[in-house]
C-alpha positions in Angstrom: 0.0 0.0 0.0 1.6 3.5 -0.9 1.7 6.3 2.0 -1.2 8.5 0.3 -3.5 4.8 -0.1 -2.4 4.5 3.8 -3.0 7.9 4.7 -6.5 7.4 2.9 -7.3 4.3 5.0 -6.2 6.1 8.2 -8.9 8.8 7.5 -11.4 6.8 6.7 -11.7 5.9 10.1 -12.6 9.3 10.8 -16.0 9.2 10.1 -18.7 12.1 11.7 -20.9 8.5 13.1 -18.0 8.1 15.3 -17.8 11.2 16.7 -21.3 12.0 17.0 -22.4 11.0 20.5 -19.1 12.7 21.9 -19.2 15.8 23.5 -16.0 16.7 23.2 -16.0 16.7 19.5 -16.1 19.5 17.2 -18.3 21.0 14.1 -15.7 19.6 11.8 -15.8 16.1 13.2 -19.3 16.3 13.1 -19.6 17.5 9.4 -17.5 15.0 8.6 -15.1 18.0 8.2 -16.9 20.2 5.9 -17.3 23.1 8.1 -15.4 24.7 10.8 -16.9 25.8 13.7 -17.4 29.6 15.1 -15.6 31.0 18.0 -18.5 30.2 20.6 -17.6 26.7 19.9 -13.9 27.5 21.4 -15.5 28.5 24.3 -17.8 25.7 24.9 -15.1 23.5 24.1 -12.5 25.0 26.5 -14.8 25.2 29.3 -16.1 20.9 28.4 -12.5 19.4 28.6 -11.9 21.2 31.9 -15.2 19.8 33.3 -14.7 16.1 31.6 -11.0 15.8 32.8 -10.7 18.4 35.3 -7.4 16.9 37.2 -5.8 16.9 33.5 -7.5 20.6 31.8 -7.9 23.8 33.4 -9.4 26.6 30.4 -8.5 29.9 30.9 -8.5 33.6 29.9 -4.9 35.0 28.7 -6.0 38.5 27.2 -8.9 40.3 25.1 -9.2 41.1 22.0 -9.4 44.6 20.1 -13.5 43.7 19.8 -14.2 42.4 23.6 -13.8 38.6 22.8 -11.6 36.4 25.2 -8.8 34.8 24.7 -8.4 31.2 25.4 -5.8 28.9 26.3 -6.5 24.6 27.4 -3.9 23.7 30.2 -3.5 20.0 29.9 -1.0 17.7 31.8 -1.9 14.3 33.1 1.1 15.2 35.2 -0.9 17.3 37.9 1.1 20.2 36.8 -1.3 23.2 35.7 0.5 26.0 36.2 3.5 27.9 35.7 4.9 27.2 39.1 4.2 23.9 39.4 5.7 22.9 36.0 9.5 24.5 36.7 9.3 22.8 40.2 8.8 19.6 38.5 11.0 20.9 35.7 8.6 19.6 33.1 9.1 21.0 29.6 5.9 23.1 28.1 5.0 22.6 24.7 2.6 25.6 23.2 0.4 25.2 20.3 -1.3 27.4 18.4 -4.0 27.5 15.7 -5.6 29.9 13.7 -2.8 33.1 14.1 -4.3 33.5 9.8 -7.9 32.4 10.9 -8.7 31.7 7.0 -5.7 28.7 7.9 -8.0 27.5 10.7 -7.0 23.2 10.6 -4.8 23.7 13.5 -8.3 24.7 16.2 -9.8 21.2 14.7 -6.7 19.3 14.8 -5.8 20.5 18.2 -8.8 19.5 19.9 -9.2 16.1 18.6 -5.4 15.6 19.2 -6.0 16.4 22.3 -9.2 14.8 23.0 -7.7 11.1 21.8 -5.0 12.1 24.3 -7.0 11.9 27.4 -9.3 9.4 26.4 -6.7 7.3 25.8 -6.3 6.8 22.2 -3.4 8.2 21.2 0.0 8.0 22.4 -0.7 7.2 26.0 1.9 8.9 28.8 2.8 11.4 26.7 1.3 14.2 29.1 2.6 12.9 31.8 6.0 14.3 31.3 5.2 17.8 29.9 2.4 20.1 30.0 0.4 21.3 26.8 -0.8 25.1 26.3 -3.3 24.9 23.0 -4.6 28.0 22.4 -7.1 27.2 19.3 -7.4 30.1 18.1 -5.1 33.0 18.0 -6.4 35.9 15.6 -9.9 35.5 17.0 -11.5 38.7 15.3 -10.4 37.1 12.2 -11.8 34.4 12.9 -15.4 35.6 13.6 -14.7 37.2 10.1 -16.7 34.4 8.8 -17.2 33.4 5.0 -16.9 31.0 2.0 -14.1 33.0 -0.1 -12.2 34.3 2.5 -9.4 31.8 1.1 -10.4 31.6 -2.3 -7.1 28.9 -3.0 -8.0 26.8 -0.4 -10.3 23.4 -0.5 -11.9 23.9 2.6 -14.2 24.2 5.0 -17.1 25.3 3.3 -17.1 29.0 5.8 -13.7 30.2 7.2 -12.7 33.1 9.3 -9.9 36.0 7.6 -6.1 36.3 7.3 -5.8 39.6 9.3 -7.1 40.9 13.0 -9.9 43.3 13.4 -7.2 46.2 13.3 -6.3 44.5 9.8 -3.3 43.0 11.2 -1.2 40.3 10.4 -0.3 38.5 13.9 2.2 36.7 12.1 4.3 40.2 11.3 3.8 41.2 14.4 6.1 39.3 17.6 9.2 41.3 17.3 7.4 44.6 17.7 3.9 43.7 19.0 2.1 46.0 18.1 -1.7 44.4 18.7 -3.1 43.8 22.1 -3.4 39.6 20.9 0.7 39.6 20.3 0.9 41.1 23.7 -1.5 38.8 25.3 0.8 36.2 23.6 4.2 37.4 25.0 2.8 37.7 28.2 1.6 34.1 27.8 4.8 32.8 26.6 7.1 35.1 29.2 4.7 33.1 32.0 5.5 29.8 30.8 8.2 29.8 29.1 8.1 26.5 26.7 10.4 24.7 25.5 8.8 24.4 22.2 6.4 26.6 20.3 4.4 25.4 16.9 2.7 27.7 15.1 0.1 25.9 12.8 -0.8 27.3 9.6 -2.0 26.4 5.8 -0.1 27.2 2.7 -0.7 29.5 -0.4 0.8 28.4 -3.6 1.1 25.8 -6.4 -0.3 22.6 -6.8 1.4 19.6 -6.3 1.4 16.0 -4.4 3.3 17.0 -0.9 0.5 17.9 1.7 2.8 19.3 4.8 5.7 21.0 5.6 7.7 21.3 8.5 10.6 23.8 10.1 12.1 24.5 13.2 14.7 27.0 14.4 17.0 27.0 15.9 18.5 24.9 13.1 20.1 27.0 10.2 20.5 30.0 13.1 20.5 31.0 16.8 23.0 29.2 19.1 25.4 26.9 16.5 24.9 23.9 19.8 21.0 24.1 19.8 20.7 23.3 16.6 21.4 19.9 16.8 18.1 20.1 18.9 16.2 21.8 16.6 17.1 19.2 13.6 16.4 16.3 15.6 12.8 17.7 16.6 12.2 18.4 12.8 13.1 15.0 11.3 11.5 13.6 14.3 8.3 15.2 13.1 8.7 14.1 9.6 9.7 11.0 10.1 7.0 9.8 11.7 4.3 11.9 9.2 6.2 9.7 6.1 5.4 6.9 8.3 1.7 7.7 8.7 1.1 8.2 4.9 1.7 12.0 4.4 4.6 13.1 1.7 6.7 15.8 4.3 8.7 18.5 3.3 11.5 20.1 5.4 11.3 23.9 3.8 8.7 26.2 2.5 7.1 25.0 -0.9 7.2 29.0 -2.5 8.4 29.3 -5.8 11.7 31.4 -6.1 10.0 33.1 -9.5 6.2 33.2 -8.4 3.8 30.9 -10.8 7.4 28.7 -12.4 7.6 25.2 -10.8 11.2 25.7 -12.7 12.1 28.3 -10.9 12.6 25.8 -7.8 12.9 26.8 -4.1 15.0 28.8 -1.7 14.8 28.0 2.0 16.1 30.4 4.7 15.7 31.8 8.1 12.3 34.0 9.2 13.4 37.1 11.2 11.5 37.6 14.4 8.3 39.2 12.8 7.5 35.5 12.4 6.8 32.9 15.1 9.8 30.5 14.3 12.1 33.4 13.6 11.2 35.3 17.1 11.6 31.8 19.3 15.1 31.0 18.0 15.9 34.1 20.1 15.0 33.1 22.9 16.9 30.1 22.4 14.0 27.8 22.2 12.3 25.7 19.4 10.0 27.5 17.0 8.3 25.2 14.7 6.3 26.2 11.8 4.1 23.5 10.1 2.4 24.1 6.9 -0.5 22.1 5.3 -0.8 22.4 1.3 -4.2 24.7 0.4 -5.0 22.0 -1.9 -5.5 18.9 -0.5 -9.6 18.7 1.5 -10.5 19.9 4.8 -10.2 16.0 6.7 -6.6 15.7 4.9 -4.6 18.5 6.5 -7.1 18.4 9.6 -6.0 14.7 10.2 -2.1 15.6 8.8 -2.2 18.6 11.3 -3.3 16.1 14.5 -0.3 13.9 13.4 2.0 16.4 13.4 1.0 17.9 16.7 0.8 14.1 18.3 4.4 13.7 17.0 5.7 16.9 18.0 4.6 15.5 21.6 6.0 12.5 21.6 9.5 13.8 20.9 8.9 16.2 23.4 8.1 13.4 26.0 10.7 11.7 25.2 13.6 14.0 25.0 11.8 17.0 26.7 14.3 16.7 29.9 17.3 16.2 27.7 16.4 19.5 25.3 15.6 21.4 28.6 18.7 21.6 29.7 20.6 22.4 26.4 18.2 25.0 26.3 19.4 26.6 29.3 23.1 26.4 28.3 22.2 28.2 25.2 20.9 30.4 27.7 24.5 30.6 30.0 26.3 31.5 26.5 23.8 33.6 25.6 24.5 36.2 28.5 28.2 35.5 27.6 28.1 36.9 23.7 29.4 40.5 24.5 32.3 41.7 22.0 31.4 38.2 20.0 30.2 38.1 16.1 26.4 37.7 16.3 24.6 36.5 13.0 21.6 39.1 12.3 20.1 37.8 9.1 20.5 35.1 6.9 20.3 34.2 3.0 20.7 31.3 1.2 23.6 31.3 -0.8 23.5 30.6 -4.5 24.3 27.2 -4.7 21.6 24.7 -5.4 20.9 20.6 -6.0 18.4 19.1 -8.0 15.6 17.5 -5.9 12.8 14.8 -7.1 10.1 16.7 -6.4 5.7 15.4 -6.4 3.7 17.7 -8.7 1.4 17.1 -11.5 1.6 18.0 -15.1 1.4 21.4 -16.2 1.6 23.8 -19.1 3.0 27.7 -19.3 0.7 29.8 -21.4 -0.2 33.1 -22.8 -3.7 34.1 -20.2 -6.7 35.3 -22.8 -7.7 37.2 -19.0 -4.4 38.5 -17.7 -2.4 38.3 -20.8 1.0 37.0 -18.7 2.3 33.5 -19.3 0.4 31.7 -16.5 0.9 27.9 -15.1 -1.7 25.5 -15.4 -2.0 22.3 -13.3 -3.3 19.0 -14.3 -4.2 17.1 -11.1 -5.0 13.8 -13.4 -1.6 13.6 -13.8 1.0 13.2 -10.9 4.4 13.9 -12.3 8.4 14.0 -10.9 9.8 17.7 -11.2 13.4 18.2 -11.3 14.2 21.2 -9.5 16.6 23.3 -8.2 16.5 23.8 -4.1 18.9 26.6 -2.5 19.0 25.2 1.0 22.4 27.0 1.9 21.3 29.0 4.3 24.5 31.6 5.9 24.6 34.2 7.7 24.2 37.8 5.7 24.4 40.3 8.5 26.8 40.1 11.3 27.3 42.2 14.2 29.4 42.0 16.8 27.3 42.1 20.2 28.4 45.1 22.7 30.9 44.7 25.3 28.5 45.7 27.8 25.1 46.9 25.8 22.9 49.9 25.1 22.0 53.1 26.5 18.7 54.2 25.3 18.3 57.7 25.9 15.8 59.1 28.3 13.7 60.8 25.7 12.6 57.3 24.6 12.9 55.2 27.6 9.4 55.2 28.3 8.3 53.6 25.2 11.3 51.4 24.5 11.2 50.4 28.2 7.5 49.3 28.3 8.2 46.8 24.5 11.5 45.5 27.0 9.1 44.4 29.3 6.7 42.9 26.9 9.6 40.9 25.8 10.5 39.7 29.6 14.8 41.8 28.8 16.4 43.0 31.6 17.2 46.9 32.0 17.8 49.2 34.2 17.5 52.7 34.8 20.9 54.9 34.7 20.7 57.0 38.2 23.7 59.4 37.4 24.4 61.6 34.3 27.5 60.5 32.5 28.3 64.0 30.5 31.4 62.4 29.1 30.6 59.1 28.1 32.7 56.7 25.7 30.2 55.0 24.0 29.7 54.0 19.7 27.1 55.6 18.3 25.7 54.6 15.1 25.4 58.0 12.5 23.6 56.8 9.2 25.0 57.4 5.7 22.2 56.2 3.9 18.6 56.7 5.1 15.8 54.9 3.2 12.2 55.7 3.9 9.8 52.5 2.7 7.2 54.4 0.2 4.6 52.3 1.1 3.1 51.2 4.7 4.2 48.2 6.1 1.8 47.1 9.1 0.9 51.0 10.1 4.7 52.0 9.8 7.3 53.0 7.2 10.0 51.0 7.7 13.5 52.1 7.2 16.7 51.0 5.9 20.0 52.1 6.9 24.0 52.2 6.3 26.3 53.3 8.3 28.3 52.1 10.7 29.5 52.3 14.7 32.3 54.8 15.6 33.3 55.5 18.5 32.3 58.8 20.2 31.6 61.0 23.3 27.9 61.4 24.6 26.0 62.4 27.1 24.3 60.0 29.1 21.2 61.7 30.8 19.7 60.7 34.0 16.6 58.3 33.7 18.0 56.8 30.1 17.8 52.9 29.8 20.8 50.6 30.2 20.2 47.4 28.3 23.0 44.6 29.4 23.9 42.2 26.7 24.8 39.9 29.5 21.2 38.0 29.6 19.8 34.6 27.8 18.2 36.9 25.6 20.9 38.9 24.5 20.3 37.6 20.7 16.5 39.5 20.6 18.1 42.5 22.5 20.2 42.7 19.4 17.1 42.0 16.9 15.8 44.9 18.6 18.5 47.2 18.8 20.7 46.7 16.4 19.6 49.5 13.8 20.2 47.3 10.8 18.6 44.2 11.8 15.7 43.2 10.0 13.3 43.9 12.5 15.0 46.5 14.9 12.8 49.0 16.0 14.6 51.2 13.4 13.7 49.2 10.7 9.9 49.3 11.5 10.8 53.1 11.5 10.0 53.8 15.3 13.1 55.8 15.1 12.1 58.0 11.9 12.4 61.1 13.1 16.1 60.9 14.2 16.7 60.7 10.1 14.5 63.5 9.1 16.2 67.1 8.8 14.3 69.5 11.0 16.3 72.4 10.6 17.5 74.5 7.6 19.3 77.7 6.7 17.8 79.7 4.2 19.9 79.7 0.8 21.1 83.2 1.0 22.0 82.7 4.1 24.1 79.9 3.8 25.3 81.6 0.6 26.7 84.3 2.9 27.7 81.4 5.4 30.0 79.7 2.7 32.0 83.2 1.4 33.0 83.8 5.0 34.3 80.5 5.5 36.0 80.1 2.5 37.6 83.6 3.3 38.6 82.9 6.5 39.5 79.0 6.5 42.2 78.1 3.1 41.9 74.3 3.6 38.0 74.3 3.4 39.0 76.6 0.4 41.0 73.6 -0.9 38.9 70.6 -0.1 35.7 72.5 -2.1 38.0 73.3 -5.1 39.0 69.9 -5.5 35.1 68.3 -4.4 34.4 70.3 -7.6 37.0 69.1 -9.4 36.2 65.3 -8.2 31.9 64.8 -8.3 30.5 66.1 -11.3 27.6 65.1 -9.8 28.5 67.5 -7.0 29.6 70.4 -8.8 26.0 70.3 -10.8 24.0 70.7 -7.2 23.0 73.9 -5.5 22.2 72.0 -2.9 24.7 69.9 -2.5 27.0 72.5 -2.4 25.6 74.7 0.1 25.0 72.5 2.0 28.7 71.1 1.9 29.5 74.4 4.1 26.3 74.0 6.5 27.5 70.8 7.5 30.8 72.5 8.8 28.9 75.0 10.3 28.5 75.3 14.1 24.1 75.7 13.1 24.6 71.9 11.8 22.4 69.3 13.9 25.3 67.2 15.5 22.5 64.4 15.9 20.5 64.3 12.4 21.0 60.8 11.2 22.3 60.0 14.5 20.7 56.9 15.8 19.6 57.3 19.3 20.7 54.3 21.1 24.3 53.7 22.1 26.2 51.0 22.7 28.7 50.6 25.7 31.8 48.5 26.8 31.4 49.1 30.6 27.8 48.9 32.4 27.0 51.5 34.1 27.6 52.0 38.0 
């Protein structure tokens, strides 16, 4: 029998007769997964596990949502352990699920309950919450969710009514953990910062092509974060997929998107997520972030069921080496808080080298569109096929930095908003008591200051150049000392470091640092530039020869007054100055 035929068999087990008298089972089940259910159905289901298994489910509340609507999280452990306390007394590892962050993607709620529900009744995987408690929320984006309809995922088979992509702010959760912008992400951090688990899997639904492979499945730390943990990460990864090849499904370990969009020859290129995304953010935090990825084309009861395997196998591995991985996450956390004055990789590419993989499509042609007019790919489903195609799974370092000595001073004038994201994000800091009026400190002054031109999540984002110097500043009273010396000194750097993908820089939180605000008026800077070149000959010089140099120069007004305002005394010493400061000695 061939995986998909066993896969088949497996689901038609399945069947909404079976689940029908069970109260614990959901809309899906009972459709004979057809629909999804609505939010109430959350809440009813939440509150029903606690009261059929109480000494193994509480359900509670972790936040509210933009429109009034609670956020809920299922606390199981057959362990006795339901909170926080009680699992780092019994130094259990927590594993933290998650459906529905795109609420459109919504096989994650379904799978996680019936996962769950086979769990404690016994039919899956017996033991496996004794030695590790589970946090499930269902449903993450829950505005979205209630954002009910039948197109909101037009390339999608299934269910028949699904919630939408985007919060009821109209944003995308899965942008959103490095800066947290949306009261959910907060609820989230504050959930995560509470328990603290080991391993975090984020449950979502493709977009794309069509082709055989139903699932995919990555986990950092493995091409990233601390080089020791990601022996960790890999063996939960092929853990996972290993046991879904097993079970029928055709597992892939990277992200089925077309390099060229709509050209199956166009191949793949894995990489790392920055810490927007859920797998990119828990990497810094020196824990396991795993992403899995059901295709958008295989039915409803498919990726459910392929989803519940996953999530069944992720907890098995977790049981079984949960105690092991705990404590190499905790070293990573010891050299973590030891990285100051060390190279610290920022961002990743993969490099341009590529292998030919055997890859399960179908048959398809590349033709002029009658509608659209572009050359457009069209699948026959009929008509499995091998492709050939070129994977760039080379994944290196593109942005290195090396870490402070001691960290950043961030200046009083933004300490009260910088401090309260710190504290979302459980880093240390403290408050610098004294002035320092003389500091030695390297501050970063930008060369290059690119505003985005379109909105990115309600911000401009912002791309710099420059580099750090050395410099003296003054340190004010009440600015915010951030040590590097902390287990998350890696997302203190994400954060700070001005040219790291998702600094708060780059999400433009720091705009107006790079915006001129003052000017002199041409005549007067006219006047400004005779008296200096009267009174200074090697300014004389150095413009004579500019001239000579930059045609490009020597053709600007501007440029050229201005050449003499930035000598001038009326120049702003901190346009294009970054605020934040790095040190090599903390402060006393």
């Amino acid at each position: 029998m061939t995986r998909t035929l066993l896969f088949s068999a497996l689901l038609a087990t399945a069947t909404p007769v079976a689940a029908a008298h069970n109260p614990l089972a959901t809309v899906a089940e009972r459709s004979g997964f057809v629909q999804t259910g609505r939010y109430e159905e959350v809440i009813a289901l939440c509150e029903g596990f606690a009261q059929l298994h109480p000494r193994a489910v509480r359900c509670a509340d972790f936040g509210t949502t933009p429109e009034g609507r609670p956020m809920k999280v299922l606390v199981a452990s057959t362990s006795g352990a339901l909170t926080p306390e009680a699992a780092k007394a019994r130094q259990l590892p927590v594993t933290l699920i998650q459906g529905g962050i795109h609420a459109g993607e919504i096989d994650g709620k379904d799978a996680g309950f019936l996962a769950l529900r086979e769990l404690l009744e016994g039919e899956a995987a017996s033991g496996v919450l004794d030695k590790q408690v589970l946090l499930f929320v269902p449903v993450f984006n829950i505005d979205g969710h209630e954002r009910f309809g039948r197109w909101n995922r037009p390339n999608q088979r299934g269910p028949e009514e699904m919630g939408w992509r985007t919060t009821g702010q109209n944003y995308n959760l899965n942008r959103d953990y490095a800066k947290a912008d949306t009261p959910e992400m907060q609820a989230m951090l504050a959930l995560i910062n509470q328990w603290d688990p080991l391993a975090y899997l984020d449950l979502h639904v493709t977009d794309g092509a069509k082709f055989e492979h139903d699932i995919s499945i990555q986990v950092e730390p493995l091409n990233s974060g601390d080089p020791a943990l990601r022996a960790v990460g890999k063996a939960f990864r092929d853990g996972v997929i290993e046991r879904l090849a097993a079970q029928g499904s055709l597992p892939l370990a990277f992200y089925p998107s077309f390099v060229e969009t709509d050209n199956p020859q166009s191949g793949f290129e894995d990489g790392v997520a920055p810490p927007r995304f859920s797998h990119g953010y828990t990497q810094l935090r020196n824990r396991l972030g795993m992403l899995v990825e059901t295709h958008s084309w295989r039915d409803y009861k498919h990726r459910v069921h392929a989803t519940r395997n996953t999530i069944l196998a992720a907890l098995e591995l977790v049981a079984a080496h949960g105690a092991n991985w705990q404590k190499q996450v905790q070293a990573a956390d010891a050299r973590a808080a030891k990285l100051g004055g060390k190279p610290v990789a920022l961002d990743y590419k993969a490099s341009a080298t590529a292998r030919t993989i055997p890859f399960r499509g179908y048959a398809y042609t590349r033709t002029p569109s009658e509608v659209s007019g572009a050359l457009m790919t069209r699948y026959d489903e009929s008509t499995p096929q091998v492709w050939n195609i070129p994977l760039r799974d080379d994944v290196r370092p593109s942005l290195v930095v090396d870490a402070p000595r001691a960290g950043y001073f961030v200046p009083a004038a933004h300490a009260g908003w910088v401090a309260a994201k710190l504290d979302q994000h459980a880093i240390d800091y403290r408050r610098v008591a004294q002035a320092q009026p003389k500091a030695r400190v390297e501050a970063f002054r930008a060369d290059k200051a690119e505003f985005g031109a379109a909105s990115t999540e309600g911000h401009q984002r912002t791309t710099l150049a420059g580099q750090w110097k050395s410099e003296i500043q003054a340190i004010g009273a009440g600015a915010l000392f951030v040590p590097i010396a902390q287990p998350k000194a890696r997302l203190v750097m994400a954060l700070l470091e001005p040219q790291a993908p998702d600094a708060f820089a780059a999400w433009g939180r720091f705009n107006n640092a790079f915006e001129r605000k003052e000017y002199m008026e041409d005549y007067v800077a006219e006047e400004v530039a005779r008296a200096m070149l009267a009174q200074d000959r090697q300014l004389k010089t150095a413009f004579e020869q500019r001239l000579k140099d930059d045609a490009a120069f020597a053709q600007s007004p501007q440029a050229r007054l201005e050449f003499f305002a930035r000598r001038h005394s009326s120049w702003d010493a901190r346009y294009n100055l970054y605020p934040v400061l790095r040190t090599d000695h903390a402060p006393r």
